[in-house]
PyMOL Python script that loads the backbone (N, CA, C, O; Angstrom):
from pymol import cmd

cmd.read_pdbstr("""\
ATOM      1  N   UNK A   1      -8.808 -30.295  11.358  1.00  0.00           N
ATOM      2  CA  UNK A   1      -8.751 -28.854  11.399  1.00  0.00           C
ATOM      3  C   UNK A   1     -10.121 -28.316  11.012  1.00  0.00           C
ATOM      4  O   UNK A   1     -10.645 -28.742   9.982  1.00  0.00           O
ATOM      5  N   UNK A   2     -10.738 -27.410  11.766  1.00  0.00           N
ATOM      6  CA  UNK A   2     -12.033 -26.691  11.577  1.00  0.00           C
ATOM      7  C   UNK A   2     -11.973 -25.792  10.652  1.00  0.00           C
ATOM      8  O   UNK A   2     -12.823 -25.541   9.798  1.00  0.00           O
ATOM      9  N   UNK A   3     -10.345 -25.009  10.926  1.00  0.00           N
ATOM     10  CA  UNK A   3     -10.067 -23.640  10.761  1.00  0.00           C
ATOM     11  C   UNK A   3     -10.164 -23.693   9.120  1.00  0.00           C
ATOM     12  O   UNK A   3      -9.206 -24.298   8.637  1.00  0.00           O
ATOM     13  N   UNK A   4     -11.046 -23.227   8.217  1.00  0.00           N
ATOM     14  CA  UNK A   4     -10.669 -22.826   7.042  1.00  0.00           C
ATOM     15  C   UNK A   4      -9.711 -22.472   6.303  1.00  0.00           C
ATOM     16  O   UNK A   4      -9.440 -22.927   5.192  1.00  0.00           O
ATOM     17  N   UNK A   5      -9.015 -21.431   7.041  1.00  0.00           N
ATOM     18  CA  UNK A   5      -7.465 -21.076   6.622  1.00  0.00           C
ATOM     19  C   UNK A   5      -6.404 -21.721   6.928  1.00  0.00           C
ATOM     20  O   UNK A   5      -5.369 -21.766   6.264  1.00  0.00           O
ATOM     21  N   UNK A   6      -6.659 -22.326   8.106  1.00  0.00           N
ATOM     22  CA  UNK A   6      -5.532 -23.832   8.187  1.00  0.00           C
ATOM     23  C   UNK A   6      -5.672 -25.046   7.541  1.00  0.00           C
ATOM     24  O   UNK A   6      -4.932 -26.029   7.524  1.00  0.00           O
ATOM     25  N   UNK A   7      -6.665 -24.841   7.046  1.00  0.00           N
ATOM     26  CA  UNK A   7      -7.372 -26.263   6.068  1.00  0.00           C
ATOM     27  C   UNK A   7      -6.365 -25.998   4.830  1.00  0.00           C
ATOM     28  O   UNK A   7      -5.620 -26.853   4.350  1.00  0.00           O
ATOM     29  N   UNK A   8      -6.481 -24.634   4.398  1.00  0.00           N
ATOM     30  CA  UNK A   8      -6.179 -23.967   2.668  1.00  0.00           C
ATOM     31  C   UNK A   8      -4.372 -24.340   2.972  1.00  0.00           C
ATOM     32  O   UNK A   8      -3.661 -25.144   2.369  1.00  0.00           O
ATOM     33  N   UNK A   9      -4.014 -23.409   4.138  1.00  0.00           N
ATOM     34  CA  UNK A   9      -2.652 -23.644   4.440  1.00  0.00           C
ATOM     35  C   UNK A   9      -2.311 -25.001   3.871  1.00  0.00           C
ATOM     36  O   UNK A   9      -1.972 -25.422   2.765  1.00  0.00           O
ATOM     37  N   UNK A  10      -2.489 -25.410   4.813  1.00  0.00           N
ATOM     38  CA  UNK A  10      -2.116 -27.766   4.594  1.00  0.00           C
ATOM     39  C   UNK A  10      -2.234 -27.842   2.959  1.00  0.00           C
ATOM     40  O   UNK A  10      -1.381 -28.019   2.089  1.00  0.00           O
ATOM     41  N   UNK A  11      -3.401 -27.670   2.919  1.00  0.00           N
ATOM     42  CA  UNK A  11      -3.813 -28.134   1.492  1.00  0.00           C
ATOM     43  C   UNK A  11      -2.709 -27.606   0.466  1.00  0.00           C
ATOM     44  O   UNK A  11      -2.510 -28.168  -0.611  1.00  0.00           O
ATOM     45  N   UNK A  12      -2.031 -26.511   0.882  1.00  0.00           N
ATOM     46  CA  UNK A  12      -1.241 -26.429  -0.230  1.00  0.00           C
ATOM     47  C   UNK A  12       0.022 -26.769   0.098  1.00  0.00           C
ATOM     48  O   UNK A  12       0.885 -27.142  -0.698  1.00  0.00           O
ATOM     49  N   UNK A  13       0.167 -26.608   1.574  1.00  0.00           N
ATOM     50  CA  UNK A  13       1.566 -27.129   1.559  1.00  0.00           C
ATOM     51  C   UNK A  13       1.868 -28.986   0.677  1.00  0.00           C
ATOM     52  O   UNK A  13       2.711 -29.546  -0.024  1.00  0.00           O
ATOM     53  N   UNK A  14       0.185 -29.353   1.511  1.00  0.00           N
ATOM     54  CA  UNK A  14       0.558 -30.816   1.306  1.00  0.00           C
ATOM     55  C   UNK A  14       0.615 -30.895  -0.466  1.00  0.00           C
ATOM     56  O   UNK A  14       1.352 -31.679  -1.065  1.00  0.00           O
ATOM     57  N   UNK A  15      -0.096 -30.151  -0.978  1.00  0.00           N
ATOM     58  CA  UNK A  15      -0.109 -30.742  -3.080  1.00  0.00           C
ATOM     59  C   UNK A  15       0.897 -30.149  -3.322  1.00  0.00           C
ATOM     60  O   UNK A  15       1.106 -30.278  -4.528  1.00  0.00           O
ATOM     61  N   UNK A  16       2.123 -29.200  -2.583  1.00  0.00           N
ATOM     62  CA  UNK A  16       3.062 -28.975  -3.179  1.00  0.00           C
ATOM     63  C   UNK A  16       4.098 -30.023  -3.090  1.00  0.00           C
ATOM     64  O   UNK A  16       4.877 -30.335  -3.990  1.00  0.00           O
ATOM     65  N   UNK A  17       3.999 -30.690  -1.538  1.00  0.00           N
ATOM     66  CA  UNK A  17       5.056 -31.887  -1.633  1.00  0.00           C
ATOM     67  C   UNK A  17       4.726 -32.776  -2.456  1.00  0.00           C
ATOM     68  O   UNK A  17       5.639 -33.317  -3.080  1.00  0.00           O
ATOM     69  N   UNK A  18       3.707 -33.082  -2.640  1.00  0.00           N
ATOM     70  CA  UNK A  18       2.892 -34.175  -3.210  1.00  0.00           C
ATOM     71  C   UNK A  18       3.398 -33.738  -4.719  1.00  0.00           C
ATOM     72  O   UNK A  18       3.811 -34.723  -5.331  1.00  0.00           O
ATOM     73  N   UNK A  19       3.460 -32.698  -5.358  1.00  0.00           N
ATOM     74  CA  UNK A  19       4.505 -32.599  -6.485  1.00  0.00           C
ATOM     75  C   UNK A  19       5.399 -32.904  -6.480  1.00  0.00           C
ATOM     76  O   UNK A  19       5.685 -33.660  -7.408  1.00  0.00           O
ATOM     77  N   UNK A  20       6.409 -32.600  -5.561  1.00  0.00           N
ATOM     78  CA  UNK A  20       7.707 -32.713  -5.953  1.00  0.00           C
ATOM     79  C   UNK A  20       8.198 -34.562  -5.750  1.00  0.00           C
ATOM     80  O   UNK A  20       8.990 -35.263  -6.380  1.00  0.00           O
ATOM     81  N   UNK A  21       7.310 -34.834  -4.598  1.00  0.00           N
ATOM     82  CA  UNK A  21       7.513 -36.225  -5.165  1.00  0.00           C
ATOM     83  C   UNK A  21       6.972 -36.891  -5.960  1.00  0.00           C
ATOM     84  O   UNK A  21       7.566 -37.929  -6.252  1.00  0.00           O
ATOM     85  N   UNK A  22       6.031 -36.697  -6.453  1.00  0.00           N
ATOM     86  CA  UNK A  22       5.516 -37.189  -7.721  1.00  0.00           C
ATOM     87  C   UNK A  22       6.112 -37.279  -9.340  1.00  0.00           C
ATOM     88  O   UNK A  22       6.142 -38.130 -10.228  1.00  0.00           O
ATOM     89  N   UNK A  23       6.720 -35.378  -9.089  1.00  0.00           N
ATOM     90  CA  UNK A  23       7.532 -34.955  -9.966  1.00  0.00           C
ATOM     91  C   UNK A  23       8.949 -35.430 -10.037  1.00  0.00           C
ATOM     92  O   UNK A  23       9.398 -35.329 -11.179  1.00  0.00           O
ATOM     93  N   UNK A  24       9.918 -35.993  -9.024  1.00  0.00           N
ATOM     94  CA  UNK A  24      11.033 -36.690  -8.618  1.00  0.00           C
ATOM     95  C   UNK A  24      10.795 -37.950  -8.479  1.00  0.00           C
ATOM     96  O   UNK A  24      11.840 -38.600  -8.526  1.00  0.00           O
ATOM     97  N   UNK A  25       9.549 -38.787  -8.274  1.00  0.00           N
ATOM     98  CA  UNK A  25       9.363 -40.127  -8.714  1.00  0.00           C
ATOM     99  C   UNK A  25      10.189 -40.727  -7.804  1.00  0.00           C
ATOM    100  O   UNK A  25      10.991 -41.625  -8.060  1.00  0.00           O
ATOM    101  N   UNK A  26       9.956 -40.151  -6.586  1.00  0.00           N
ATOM    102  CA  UNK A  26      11.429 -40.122  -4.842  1.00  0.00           C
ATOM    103  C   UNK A  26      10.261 -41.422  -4.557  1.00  0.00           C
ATOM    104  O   UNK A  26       9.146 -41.454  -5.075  1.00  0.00           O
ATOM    105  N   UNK A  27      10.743 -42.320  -3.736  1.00  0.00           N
ATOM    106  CA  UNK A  27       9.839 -43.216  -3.615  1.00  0.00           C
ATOM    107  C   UNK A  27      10.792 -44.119  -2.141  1.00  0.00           C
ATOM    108  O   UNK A  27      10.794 -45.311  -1.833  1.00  0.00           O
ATOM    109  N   UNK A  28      11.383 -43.133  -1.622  1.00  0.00           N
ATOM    110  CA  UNK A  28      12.237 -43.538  -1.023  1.00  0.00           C
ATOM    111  C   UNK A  28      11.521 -43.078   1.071  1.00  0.00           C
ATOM    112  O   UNK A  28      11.148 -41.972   1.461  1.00  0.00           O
ATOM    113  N   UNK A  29      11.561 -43.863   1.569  1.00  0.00           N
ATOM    114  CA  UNK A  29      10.463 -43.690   3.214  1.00  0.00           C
ATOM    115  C   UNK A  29      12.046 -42.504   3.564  1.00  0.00           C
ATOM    116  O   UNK A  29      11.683 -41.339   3.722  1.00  0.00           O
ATOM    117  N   UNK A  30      12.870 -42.613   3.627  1.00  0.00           N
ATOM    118  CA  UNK A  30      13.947 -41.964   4.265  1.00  0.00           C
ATOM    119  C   UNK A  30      14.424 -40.664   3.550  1.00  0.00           C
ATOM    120  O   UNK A  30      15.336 -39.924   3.919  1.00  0.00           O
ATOM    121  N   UNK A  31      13.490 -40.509   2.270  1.00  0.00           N
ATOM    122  CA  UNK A  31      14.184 -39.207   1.783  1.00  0.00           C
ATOM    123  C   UNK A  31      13.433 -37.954   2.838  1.00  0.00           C
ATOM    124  O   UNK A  31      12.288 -37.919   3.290  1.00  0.00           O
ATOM    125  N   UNK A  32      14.661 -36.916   3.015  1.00  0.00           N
ATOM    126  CA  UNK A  32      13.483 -35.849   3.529  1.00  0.00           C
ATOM    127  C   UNK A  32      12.469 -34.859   3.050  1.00  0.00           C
ATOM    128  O   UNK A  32      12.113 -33.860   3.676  1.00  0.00           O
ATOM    129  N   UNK A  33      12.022 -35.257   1.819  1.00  0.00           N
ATOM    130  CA  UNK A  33      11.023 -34.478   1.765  1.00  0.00           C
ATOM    131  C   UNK A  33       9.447 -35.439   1.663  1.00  0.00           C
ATOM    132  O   UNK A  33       8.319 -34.953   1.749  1.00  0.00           O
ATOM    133  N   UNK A  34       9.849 -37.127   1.425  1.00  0.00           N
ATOM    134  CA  UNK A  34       9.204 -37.929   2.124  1.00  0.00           C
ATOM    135  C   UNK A  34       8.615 -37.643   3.282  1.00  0.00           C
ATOM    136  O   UNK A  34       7.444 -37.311   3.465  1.00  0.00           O
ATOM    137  N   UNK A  35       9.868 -37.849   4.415  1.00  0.00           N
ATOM    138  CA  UNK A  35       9.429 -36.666   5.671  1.00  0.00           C
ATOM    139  C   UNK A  35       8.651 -36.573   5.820  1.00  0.00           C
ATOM    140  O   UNK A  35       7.671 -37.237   6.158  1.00  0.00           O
ATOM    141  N   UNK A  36       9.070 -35.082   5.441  1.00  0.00           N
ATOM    142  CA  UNK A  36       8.589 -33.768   5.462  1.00  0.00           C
ATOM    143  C   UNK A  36       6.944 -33.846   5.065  1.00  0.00           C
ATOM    144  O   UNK A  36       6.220 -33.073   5.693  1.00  0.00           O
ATOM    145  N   UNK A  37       6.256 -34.803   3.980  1.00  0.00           N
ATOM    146  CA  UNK A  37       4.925 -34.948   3.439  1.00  0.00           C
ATOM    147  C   UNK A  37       4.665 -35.823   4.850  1.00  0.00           C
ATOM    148  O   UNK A  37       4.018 -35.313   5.764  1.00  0.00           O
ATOM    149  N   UNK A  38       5.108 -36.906   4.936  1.00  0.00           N
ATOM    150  CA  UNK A  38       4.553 -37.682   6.265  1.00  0.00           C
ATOM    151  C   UNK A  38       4.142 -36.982   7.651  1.00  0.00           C
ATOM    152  O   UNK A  38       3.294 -37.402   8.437  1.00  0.00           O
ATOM    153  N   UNK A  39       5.154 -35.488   7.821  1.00  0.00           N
ATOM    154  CA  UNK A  39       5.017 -35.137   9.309  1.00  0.00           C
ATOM    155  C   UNK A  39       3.862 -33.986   9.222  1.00  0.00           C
ATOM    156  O   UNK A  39       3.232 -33.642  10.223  1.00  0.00           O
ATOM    157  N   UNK A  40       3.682 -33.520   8.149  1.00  0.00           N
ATOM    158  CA  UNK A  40       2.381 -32.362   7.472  1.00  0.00           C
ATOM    159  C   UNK A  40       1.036 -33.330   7.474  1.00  0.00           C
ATOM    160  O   UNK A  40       0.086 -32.631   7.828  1.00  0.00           O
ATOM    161  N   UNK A  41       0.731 -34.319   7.278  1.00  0.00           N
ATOM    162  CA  UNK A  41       0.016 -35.500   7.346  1.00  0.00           C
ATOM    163  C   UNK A  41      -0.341 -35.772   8.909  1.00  0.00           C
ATOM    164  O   UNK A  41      -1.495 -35.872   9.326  1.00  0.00           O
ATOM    165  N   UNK A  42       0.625 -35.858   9.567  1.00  0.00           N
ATOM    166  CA  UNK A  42       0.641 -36.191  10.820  1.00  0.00           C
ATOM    167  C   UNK A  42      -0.060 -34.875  12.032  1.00  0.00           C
ATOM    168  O   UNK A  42      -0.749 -34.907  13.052  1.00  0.00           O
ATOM    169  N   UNK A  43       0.654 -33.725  11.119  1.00  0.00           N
ATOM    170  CA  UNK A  43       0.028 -32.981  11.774  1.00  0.00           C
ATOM    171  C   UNK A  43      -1.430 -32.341  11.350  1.00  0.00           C
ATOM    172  O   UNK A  43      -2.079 -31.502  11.975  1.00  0.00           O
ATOM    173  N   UNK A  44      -1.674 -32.831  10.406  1.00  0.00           N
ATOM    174  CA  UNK A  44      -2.917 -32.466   9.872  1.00  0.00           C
ATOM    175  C   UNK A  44      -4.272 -33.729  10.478  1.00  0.00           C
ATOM    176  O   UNK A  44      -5.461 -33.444  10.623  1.00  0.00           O
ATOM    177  N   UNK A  45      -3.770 -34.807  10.682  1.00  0.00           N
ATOM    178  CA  UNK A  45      -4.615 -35.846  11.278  1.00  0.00           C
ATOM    179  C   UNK A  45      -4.282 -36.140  12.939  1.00  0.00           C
ATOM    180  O   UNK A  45      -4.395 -37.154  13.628  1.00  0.00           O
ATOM    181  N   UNK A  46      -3.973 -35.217  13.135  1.00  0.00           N
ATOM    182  CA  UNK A  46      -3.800 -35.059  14.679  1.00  0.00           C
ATOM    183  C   UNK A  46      -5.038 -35.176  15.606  1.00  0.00           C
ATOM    184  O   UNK A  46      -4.904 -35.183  16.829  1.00  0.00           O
ATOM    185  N   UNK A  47      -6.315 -35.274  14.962  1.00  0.00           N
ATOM    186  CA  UNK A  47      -7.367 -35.322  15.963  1.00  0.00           C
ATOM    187  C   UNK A  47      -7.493 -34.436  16.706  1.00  0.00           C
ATOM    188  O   UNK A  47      -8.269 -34.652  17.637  1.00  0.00           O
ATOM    189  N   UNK A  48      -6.809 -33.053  16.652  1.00  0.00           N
ATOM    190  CA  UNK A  48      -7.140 -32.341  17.973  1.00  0.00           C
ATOM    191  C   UNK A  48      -7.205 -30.631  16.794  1.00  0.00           C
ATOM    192  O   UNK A  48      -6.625 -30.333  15.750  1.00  0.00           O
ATOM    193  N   UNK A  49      -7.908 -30.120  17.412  1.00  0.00           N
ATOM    194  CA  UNK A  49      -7.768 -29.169  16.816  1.00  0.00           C
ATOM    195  C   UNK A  49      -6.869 -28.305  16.710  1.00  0.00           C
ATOM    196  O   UNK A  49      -6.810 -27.780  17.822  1.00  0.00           O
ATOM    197  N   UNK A  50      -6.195 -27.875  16.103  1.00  0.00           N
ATOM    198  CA  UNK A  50      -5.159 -26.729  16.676  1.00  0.00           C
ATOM    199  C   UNK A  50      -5.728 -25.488  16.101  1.00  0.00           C
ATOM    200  O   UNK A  50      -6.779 -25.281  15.493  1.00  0.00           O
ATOM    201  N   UNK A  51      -4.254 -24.331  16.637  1.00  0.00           N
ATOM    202  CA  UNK A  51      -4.720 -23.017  16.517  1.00  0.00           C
ATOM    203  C   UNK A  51      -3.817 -22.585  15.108  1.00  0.00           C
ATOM    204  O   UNK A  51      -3.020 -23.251  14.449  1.00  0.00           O
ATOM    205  N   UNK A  52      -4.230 -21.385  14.973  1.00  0.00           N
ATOM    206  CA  UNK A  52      -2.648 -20.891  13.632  1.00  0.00           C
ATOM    207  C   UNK A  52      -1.629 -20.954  14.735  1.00  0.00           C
ATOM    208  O   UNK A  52      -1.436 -22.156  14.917  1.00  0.00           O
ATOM    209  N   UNK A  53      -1.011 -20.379  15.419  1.00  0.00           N
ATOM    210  CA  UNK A  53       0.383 -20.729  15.993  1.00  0.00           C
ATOM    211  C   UNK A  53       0.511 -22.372  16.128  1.00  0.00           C
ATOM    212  O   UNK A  53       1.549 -22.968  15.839  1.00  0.00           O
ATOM    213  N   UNK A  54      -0.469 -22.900  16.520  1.00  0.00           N
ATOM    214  CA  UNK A  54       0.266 -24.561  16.408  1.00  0.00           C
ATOM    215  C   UNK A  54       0.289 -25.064  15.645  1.00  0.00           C
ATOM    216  O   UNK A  54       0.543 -26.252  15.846  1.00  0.00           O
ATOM    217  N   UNK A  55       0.095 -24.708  14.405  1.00  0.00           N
ATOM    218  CA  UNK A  55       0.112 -24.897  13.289  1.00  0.00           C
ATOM    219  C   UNK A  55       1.696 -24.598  12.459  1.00  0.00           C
ATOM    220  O   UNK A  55       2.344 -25.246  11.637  1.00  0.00           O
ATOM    221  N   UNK A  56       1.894 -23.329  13.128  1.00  0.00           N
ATOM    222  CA  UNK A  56       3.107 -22.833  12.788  1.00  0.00           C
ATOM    223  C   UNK A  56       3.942 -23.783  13.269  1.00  0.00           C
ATOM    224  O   UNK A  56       4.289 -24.819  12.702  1.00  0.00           O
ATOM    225  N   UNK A  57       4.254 -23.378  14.359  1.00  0.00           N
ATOM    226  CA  UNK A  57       5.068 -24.121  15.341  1.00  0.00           C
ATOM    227  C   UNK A  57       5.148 -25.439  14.861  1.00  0.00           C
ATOM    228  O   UNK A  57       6.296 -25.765  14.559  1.00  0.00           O
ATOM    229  N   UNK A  58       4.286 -26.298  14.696  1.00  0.00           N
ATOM    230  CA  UNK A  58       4.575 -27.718  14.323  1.00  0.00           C
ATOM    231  C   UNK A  58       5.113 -27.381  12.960  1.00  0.00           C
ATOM    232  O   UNK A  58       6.251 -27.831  12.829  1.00  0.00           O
ATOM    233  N   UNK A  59       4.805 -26.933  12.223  1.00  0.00           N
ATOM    234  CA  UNK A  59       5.853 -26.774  11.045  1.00  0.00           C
ATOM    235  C   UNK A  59       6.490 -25.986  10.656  1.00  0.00           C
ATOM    236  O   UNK A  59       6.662 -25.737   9.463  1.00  0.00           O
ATOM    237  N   UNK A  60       7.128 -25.250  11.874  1.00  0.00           N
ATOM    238  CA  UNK A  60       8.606 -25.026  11.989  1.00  0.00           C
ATOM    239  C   UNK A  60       9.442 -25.960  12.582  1.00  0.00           C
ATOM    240  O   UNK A  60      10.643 -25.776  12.390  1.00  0.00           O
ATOM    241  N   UNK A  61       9.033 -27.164  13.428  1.00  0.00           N
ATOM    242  CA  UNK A  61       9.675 -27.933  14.177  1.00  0.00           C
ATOM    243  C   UNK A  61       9.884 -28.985  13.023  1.00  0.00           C
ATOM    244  O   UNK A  61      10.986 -29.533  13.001  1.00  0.00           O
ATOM    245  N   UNK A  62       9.080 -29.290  12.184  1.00  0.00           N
ATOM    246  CA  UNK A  62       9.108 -29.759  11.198  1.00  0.00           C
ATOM    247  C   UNK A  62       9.979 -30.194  10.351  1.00  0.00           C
ATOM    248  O   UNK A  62      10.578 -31.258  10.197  1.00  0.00           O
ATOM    249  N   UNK A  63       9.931 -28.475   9.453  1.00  0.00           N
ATOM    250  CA  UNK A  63      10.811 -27.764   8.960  1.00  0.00           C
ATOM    251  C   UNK A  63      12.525 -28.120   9.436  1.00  0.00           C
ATOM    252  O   UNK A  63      13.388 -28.737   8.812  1.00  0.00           O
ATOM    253  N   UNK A  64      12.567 -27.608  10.473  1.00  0.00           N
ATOM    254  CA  UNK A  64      14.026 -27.233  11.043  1.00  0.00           C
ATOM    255  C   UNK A  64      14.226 -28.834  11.146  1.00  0.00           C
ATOM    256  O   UNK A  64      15.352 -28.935  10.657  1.00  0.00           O
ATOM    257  N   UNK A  65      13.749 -30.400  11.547  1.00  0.00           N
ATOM    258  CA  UNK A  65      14.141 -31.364  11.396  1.00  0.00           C
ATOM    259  C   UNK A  65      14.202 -32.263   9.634  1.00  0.00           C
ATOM    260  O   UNK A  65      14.429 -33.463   9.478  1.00  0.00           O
ATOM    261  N   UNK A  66      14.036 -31.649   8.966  1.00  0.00           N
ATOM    262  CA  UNK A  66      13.772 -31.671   7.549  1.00  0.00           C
ATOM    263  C   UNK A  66      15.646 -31.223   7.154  1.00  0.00           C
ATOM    264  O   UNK A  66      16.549 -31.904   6.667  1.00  0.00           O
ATOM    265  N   UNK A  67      15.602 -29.874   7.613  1.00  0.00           N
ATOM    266  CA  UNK A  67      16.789 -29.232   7.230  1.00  0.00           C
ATOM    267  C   UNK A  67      17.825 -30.025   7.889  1.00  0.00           C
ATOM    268  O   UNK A  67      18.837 -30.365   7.277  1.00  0.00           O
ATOM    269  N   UNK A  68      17.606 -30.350   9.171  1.00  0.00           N
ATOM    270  CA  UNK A  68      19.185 -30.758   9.803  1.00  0.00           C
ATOM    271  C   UNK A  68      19.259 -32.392   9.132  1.00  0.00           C
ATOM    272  O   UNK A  68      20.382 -32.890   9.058  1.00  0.00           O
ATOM    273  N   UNK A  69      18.241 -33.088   8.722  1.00  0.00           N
ATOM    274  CA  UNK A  69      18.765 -34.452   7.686  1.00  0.00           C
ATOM    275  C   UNK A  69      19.566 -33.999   6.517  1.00  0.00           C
ATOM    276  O   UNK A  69      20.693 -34.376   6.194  1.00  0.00           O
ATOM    277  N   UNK A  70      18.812 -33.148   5.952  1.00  0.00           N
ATOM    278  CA  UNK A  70      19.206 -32.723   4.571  1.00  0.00           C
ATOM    279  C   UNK A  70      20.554 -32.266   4.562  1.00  0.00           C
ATOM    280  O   UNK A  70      21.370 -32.444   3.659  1.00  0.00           O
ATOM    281  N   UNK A  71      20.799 -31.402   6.100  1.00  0.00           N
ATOM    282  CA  UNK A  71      22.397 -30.860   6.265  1.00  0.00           C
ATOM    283  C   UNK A  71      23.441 -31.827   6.347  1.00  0.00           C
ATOM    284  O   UNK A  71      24.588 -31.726   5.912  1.00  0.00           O
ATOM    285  N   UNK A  72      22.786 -33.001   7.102  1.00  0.00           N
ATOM    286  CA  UNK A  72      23.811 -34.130   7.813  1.00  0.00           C
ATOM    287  C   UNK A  72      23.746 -34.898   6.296  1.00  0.00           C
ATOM    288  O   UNK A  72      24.826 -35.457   6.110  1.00  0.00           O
ATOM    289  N   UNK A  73      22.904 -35.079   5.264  1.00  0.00           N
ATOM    290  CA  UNK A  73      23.066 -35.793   3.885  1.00  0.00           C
ATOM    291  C   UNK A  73      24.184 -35.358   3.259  1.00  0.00           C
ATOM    292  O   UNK A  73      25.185 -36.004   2.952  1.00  0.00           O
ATOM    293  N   UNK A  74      23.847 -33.796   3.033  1.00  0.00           N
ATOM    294  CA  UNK A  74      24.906 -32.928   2.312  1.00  0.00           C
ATOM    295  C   UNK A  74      26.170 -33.654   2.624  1.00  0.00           C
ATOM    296  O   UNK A  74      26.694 -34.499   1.899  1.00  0.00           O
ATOM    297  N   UNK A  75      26.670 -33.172   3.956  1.00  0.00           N
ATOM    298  CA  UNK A  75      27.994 -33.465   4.467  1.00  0.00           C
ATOM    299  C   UNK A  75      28.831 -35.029   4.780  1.00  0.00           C
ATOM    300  O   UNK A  75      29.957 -35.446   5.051  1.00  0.00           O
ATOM    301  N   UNK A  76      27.511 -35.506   4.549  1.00  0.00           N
ATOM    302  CA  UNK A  76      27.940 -37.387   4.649  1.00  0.00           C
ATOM    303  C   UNK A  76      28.320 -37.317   2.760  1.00  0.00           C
ATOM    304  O   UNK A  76      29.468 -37.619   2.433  1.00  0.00           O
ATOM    305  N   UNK A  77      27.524 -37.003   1.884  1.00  0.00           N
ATOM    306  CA  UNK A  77      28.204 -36.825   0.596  1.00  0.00           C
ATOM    307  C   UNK A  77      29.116 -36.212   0.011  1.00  0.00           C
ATOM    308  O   UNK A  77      29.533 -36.454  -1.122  1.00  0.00           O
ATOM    309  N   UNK A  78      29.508 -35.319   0.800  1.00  0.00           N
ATOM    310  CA  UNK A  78      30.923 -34.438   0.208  1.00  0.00           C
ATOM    311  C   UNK A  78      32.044 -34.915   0.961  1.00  0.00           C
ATOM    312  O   UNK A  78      33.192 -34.899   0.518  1.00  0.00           O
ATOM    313  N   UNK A  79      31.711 -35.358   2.143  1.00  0.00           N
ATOM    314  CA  UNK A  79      32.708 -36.549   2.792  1.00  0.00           C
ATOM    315  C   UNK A  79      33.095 -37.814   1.873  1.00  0.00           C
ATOM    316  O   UNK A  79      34.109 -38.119   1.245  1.00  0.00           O
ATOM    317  N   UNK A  80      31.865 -38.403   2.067  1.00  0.00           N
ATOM    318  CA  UNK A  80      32.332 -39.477   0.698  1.00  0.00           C
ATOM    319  C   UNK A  80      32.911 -39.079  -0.728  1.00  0.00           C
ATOM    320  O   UNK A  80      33.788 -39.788  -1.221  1.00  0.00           O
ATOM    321  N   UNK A  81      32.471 -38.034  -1.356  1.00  0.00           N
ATOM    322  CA  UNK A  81      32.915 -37.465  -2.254  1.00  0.00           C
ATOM    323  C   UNK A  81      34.872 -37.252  -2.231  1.00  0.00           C
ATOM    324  O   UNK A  81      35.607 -37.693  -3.114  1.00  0.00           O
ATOM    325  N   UNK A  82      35.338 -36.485  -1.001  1.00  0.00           N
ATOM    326  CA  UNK A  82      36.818 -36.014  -0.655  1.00  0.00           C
ATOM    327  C   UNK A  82      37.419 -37.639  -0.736  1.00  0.00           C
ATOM    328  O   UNK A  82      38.373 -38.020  -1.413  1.00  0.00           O
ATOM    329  N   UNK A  83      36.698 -38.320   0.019  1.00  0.00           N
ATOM    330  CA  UNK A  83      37.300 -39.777   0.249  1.00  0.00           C
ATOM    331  C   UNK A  83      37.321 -40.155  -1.276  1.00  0.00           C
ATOM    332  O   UNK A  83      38.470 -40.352  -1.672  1.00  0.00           O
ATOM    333  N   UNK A  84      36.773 -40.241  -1.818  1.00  0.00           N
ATOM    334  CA  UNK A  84      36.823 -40.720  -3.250  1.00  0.00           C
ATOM    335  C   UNK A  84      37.981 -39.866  -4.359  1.00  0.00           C
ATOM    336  O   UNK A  84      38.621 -40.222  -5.348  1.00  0.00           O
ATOM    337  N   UNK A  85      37.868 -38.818  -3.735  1.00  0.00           N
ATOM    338  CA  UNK A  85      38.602 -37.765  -4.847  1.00  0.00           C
ATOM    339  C   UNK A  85      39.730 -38.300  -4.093  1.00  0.00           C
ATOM    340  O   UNK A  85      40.560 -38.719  -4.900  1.00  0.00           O
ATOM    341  N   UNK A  86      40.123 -38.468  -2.861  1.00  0.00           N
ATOM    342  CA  UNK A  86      41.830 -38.990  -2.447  1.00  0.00           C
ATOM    343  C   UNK A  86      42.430 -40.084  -2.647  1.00  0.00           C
ATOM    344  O   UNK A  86      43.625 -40.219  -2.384  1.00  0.00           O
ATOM    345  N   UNK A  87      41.511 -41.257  -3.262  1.00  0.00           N
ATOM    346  CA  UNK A  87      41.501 -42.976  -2.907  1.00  0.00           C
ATOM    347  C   UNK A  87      42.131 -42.864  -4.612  1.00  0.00           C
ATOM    348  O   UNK A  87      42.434 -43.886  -5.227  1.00  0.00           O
TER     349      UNK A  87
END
""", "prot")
cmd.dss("prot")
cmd.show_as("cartoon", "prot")
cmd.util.cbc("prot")
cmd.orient("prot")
């Protein structure tokens, strides 16, 4: 990235994940906010320059695949959870 303000963007998105897993000691390739640091990475070493909208855009696409693991986690655990509360 050339762009200064897409540089600052990343930069903070990325030291904020970079907290929370650091801070959660998550050490896990499949958690999603693992992810979520891997695909900000990915799009930050993309070799190509992008613009602010592709910037966005890739992390909203991101984003929204972040959420639908995290949704399908939720509901695989409260599933297991009902199964357990009936057994």
């Amino acid at each position: 990235m050339k762009n200064p303000i897409l540089e600052k963007h990343f930069s903070n998105i990325r030291d904020q994940l970079k907290l929370v897993l650091n801070t959660e000691k998550i050490h896990d390739s499949t958690n999603p906010i693992q992810l979520l640091y891997d695909n900000v990475l990915l799009i930050r070493n993309n070799g190509r320059v992008i613009t602010d909208e592709d910037f966005t855009y890739r992390l909203e696409l991101v984003l929204a695949d972040t959420y639908k693991t995290l949704s399908l986690r939720i509901d695989s655990l409260l599933q297991n959870a009902k199964t357990l509360a009936f057994s």
